[in-house]
N, CA, C and O atoms as CSV, one atom per row, in Angstrom:
chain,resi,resn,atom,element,x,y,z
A,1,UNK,N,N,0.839,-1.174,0.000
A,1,UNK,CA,C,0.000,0.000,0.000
A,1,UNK,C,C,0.887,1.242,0.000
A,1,UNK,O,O,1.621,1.476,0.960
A,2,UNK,N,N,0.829,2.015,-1.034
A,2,UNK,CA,C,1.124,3.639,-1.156
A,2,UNK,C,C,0.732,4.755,-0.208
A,2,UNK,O,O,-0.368,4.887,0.327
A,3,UNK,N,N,1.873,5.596,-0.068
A,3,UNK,CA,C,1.451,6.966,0.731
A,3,UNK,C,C,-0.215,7.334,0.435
A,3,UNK,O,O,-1.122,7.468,1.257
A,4,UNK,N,N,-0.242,7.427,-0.849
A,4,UNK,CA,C,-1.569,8.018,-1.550
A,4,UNK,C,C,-2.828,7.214,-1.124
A,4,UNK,O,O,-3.914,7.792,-1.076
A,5,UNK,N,N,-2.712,5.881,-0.809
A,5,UNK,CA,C,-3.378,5.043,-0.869
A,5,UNK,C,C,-3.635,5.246,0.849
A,5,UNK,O,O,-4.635,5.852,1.234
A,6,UNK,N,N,-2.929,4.845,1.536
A,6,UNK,CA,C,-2.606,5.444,3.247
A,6,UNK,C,C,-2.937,7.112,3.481
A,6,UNK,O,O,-2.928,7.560,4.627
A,7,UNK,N,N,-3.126,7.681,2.724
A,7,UNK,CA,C,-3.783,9.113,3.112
A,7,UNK,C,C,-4.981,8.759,3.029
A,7,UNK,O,O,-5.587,8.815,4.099
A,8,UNK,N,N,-5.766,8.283,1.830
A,8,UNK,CA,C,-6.946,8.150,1.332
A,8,UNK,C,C,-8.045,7.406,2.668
A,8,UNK,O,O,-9.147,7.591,3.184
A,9,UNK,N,N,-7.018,6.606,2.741
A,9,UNK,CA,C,-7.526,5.808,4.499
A,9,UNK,C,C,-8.051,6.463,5.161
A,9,UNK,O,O,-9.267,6.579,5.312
A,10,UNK,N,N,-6.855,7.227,5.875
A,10,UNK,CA,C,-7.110,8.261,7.193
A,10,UNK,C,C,-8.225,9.098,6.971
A,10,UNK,O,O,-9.209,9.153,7.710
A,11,UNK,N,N,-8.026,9.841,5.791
A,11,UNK,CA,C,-9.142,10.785,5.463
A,11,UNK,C,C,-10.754,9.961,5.768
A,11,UNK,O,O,-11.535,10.261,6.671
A,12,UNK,N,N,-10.967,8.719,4.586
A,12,UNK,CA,C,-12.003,7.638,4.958
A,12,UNK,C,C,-12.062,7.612,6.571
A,12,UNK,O,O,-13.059,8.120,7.085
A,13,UNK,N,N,-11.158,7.108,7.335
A,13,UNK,CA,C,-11.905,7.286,8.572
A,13,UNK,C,C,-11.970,8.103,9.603
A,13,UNK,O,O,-12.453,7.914,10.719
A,14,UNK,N,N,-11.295,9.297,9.014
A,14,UNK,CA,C,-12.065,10.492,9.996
A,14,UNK,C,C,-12.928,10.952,9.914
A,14,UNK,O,O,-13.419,11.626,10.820
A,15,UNK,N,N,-13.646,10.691,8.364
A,15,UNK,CA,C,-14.902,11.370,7.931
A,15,UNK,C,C,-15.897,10.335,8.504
A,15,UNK,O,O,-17.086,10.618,8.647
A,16,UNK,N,N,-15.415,9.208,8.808
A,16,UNK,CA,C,-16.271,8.203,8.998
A,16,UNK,C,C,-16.644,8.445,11.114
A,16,UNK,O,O,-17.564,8.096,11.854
A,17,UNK,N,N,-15.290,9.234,11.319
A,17,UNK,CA,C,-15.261,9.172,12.785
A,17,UNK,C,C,-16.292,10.568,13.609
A,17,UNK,O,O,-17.080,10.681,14.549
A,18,UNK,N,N,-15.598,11.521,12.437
A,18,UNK,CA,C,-16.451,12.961,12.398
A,18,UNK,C,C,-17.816,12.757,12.677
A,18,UNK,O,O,-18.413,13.114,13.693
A,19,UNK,N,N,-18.482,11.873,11.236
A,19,UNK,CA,C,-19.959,11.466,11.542
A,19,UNK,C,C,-20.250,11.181,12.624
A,19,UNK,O,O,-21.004,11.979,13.181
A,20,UNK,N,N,-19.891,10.178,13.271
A,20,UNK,CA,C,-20.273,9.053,14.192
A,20,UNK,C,C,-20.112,10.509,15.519
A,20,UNK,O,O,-20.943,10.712,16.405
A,21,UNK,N,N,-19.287,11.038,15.372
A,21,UNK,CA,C,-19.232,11.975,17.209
A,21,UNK,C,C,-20.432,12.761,17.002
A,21,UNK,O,O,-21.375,12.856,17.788
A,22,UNK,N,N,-20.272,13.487,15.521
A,22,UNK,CA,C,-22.002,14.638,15.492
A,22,UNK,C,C,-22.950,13.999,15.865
A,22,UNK,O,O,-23.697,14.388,16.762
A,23,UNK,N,N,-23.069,13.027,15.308
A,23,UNK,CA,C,-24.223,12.284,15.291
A,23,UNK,C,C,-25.147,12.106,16.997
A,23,UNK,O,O,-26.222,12.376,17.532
A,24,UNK,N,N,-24.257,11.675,17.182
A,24,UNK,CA,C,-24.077,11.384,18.462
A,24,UNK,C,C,-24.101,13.003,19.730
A,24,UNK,O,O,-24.633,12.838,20.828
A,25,UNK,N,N,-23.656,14.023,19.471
A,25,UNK,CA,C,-24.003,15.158,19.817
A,25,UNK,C,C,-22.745,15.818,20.783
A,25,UNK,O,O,-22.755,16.790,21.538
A,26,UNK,N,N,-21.465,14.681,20.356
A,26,UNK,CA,C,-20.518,14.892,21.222
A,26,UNK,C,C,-19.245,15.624,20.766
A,26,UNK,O,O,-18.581,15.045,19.907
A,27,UNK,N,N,-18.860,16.670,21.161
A,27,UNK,CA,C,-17.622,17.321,20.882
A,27,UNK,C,C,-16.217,16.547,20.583
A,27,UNK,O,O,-16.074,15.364,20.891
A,28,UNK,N,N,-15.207,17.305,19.965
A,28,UNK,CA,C,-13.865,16.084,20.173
A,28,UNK,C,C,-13.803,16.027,21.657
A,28,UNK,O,O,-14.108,14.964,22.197
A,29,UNK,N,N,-13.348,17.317,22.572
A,29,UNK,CA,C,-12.936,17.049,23.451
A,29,UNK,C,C,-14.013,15.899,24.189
A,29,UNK,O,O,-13.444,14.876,24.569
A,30,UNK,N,N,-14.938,15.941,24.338
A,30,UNK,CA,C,-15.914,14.904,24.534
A,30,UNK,C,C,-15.447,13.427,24.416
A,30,UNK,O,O,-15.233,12.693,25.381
A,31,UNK,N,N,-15.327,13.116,23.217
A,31,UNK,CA,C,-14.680,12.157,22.910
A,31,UNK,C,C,-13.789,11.248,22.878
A,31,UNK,O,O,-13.690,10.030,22.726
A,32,UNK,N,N,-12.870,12.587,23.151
A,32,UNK,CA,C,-11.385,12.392,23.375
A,32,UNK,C,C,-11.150,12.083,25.034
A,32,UNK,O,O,-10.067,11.593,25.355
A,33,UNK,N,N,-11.817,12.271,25.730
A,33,UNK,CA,C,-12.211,12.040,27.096
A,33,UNK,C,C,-12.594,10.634,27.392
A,33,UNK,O,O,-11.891,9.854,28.034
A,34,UNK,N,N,-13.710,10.377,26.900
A,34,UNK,CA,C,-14.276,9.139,26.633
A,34,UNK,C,C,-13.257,8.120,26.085
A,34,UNK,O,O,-13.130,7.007,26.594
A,35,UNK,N,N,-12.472,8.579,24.931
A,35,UNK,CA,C,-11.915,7.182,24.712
A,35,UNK,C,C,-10.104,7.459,25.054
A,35,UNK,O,O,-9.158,6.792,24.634
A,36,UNK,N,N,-10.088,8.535,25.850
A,36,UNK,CA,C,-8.605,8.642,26.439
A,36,UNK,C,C,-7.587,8.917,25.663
A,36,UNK,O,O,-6.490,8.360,25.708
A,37,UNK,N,N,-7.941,9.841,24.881
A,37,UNK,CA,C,-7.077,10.336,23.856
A,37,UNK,C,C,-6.568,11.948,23.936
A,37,UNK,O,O,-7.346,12.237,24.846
A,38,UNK,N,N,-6.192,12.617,23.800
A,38,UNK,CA,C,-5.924,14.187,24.095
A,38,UNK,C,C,-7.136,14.694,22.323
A,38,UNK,O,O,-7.356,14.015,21.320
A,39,UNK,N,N,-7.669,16.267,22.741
A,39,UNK,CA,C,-8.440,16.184,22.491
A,39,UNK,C,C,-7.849,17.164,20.974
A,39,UNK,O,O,-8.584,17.935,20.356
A,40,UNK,N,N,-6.756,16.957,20.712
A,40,UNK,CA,C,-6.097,17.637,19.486
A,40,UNK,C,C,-5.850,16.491,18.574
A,40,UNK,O,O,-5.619,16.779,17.400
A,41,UNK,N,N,-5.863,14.959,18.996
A,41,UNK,CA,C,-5.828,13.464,18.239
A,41,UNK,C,C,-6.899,13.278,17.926
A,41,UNK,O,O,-7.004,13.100,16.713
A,42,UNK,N,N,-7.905,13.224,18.534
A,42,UNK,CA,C,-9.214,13.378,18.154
A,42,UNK,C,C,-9.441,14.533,16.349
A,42,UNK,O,O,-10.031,14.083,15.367
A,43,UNK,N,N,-8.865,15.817,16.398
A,43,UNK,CA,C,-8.836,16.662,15.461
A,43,UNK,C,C,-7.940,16.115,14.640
A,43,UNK,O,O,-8.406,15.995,13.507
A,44,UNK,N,N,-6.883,15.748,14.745
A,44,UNK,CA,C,-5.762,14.976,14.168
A,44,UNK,C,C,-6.569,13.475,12.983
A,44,UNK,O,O,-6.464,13.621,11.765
A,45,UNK,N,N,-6.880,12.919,13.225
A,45,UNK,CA,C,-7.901,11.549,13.433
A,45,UNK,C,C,-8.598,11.964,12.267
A,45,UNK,O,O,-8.245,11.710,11.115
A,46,UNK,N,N,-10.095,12.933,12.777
A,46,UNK,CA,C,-10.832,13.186,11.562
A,46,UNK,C,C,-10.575,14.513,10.411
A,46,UNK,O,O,-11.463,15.086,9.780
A,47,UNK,N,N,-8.843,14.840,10.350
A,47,UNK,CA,C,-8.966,15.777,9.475
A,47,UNK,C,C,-7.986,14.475,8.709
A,47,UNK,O,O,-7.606,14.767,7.575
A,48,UNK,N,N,-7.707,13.570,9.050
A,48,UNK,CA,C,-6.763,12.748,8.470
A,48,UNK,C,C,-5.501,12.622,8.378
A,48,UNK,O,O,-4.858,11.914,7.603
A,49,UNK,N,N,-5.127,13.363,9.231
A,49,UNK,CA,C,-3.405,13.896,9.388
A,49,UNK,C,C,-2.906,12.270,10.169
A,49,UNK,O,O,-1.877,11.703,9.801
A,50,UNK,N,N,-3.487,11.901,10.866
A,50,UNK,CA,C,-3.105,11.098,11.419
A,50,UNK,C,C,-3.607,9.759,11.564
A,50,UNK,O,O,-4.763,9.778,11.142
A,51,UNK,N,N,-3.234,8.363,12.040
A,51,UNK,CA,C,-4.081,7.196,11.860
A,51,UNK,C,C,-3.644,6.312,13.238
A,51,UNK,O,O,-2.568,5.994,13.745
A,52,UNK,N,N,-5.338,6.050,13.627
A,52,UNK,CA,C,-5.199,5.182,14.952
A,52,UNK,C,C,-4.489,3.895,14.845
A,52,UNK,O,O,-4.484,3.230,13.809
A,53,UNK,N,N,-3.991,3.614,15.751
A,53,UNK,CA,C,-3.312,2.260,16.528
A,53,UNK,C,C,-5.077,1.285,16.638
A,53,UNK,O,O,-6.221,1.686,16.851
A,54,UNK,N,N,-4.496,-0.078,16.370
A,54,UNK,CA,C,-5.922,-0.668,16.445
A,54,UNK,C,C,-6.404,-0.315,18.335
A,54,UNK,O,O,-7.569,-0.529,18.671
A,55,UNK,N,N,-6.037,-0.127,18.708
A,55,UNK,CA,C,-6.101,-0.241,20.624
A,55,UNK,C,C,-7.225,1.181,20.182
A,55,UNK,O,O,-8.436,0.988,20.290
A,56,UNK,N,N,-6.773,2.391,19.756
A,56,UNK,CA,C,-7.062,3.226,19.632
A,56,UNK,C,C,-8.467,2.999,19.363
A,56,UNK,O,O,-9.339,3.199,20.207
A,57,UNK,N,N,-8.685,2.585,18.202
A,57,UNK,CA,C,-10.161,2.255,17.327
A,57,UNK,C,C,-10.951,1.636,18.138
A,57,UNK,O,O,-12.130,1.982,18.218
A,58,UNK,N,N,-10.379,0.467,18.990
A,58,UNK,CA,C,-11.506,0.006,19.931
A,58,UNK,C,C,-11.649,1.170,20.895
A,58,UNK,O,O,-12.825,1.535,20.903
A,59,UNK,N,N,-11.003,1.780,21.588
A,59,UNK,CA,C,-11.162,2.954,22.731
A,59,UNK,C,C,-12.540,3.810,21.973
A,59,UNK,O,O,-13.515,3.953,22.710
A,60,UNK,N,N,-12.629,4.279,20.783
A,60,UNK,CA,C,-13.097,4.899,19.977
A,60,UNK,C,C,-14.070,3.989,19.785
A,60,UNK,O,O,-14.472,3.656,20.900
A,61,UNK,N,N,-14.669,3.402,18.915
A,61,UNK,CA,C,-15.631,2.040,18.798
A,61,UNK,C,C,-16.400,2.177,20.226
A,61,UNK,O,O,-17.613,2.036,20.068
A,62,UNK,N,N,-16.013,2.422,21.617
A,62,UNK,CA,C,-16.336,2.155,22.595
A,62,UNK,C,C,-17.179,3.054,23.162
A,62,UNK,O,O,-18.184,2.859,23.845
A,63,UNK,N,N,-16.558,4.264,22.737
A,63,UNK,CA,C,-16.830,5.729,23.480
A,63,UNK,C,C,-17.800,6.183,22.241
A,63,UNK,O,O,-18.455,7.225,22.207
A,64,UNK,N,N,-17.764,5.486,21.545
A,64,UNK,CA,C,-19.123,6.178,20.425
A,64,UNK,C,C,-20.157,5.338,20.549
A,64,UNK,O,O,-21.129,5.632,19.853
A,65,UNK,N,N,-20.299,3.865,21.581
A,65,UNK,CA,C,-20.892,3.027,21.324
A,65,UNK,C,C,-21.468,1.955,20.100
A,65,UNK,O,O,-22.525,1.351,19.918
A,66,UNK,N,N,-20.081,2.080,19.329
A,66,UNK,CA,C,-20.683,1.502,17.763
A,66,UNK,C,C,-19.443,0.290,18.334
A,66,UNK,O,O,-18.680,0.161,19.292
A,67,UNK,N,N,-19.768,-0.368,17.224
A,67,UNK,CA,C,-18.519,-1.931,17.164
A,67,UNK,C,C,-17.421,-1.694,16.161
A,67,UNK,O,O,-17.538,-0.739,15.393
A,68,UNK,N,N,-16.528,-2.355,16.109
A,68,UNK,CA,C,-15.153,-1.805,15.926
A,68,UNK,C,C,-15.197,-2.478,13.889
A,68,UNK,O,O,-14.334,-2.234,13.046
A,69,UNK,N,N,-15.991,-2.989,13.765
A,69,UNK,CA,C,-16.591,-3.915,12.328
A,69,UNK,C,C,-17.535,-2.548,12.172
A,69,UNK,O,O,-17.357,-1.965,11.102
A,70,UNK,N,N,-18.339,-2.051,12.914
A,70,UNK,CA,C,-18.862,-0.922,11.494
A,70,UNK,C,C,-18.139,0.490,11.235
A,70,UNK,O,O,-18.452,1.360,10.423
A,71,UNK,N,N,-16.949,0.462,12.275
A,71,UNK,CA,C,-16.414,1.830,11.797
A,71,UNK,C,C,-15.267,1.158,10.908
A,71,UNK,O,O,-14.743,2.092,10.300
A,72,UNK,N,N,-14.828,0.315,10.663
A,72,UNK,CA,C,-13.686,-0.292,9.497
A,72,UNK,C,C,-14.899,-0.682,8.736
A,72,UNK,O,O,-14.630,-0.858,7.548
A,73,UNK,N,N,-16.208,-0.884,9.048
A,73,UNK,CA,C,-17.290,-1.016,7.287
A,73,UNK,C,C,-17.280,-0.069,6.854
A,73,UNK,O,O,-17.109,0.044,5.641
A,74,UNK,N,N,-17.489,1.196,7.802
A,74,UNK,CA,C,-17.339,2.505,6.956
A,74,UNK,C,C,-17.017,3.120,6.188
A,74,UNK,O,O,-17.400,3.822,5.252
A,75,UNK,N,N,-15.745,2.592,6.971
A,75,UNK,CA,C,-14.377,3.261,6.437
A,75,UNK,C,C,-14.028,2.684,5.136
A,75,UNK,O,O,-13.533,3.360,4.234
A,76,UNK,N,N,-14.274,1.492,5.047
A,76,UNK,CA,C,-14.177,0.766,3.905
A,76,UNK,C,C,-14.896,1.462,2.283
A,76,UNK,O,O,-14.484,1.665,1.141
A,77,UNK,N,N,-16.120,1.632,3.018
A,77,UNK,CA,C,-17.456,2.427,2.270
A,77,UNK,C,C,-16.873,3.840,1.840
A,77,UNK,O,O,-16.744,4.298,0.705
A,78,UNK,N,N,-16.601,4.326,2.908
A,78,UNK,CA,C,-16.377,5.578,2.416
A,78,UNK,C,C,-14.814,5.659,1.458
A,78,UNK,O,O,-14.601,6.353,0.464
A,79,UNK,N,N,-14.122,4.957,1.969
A,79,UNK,CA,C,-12.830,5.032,0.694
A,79,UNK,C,C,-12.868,4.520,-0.329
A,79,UNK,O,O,-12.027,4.779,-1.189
A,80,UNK,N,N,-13.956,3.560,-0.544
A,80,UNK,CA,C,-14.496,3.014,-2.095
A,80,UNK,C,C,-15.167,4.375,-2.667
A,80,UNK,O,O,-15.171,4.684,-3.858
A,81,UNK,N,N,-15.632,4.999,-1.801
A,81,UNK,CA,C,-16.552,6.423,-2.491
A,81,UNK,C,C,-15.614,7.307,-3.073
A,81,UNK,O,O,-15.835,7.833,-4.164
A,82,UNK,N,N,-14.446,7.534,-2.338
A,82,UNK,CA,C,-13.459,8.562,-2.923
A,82,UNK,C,C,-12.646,8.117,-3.404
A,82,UNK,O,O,-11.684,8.860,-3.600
A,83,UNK,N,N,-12.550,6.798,-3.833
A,83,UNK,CA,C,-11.664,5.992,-5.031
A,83,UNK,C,C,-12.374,6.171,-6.214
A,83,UNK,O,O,-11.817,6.715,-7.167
A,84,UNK,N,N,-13.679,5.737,-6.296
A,84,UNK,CA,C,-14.483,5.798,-7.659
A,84,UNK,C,C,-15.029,7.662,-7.964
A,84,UNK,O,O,-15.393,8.183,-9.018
A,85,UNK,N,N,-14.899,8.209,-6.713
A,85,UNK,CA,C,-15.526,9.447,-7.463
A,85,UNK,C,C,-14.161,10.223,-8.327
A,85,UNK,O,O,-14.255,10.858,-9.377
A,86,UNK,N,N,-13.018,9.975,-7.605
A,86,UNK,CA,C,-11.728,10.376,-8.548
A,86,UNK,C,C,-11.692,9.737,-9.535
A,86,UNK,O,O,-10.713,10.133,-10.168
A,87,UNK,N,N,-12.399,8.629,-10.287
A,87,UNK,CA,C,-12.081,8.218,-11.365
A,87,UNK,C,C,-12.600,8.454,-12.349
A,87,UNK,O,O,-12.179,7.970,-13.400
């Protein structure tokens, strides 16, 4: 897997992570509380700059109350979306 290909990721699941906190009605710092993260990784995370440790994703998975299989379905979903819409 490529840099390009590994950005495309991160981006996929911060947008996927972004959703899931609005949704939900919870701030980063919120979040970042909840799943024990500082609340600038959290911002880090869903602008895509950066990419969780699997430990991470479950902490996250946990504190959003979703399972750790639909935010990697997501994520999956959503980077098939911005693979085919660039094409």
């Amino acid at each position: 897997m490529g840099n390009a290909e590994n950005n495309e990721i991160a981006k996929a699941f911060g947008a996927v992570l972004r959703e899931a906190r609005t949704s939900r009605g919870l701030t980063q710092e919120e979040l970042a509380f909840s799943a024990q993260v500082d609340r600038t990784f959290i911002y880090r995370l869903e602008s895509g700059i950066r990419q969780p440790t699997i430990s991470t994703i479950f902490r996250l998975a946990e504190a959003l109350d979703l399972s750790v299989e639909f935010l990697a379905g997501q994520t999956q979903k959503k980077y098939s979306e911005r693979i085919f819409a660039r094409a």
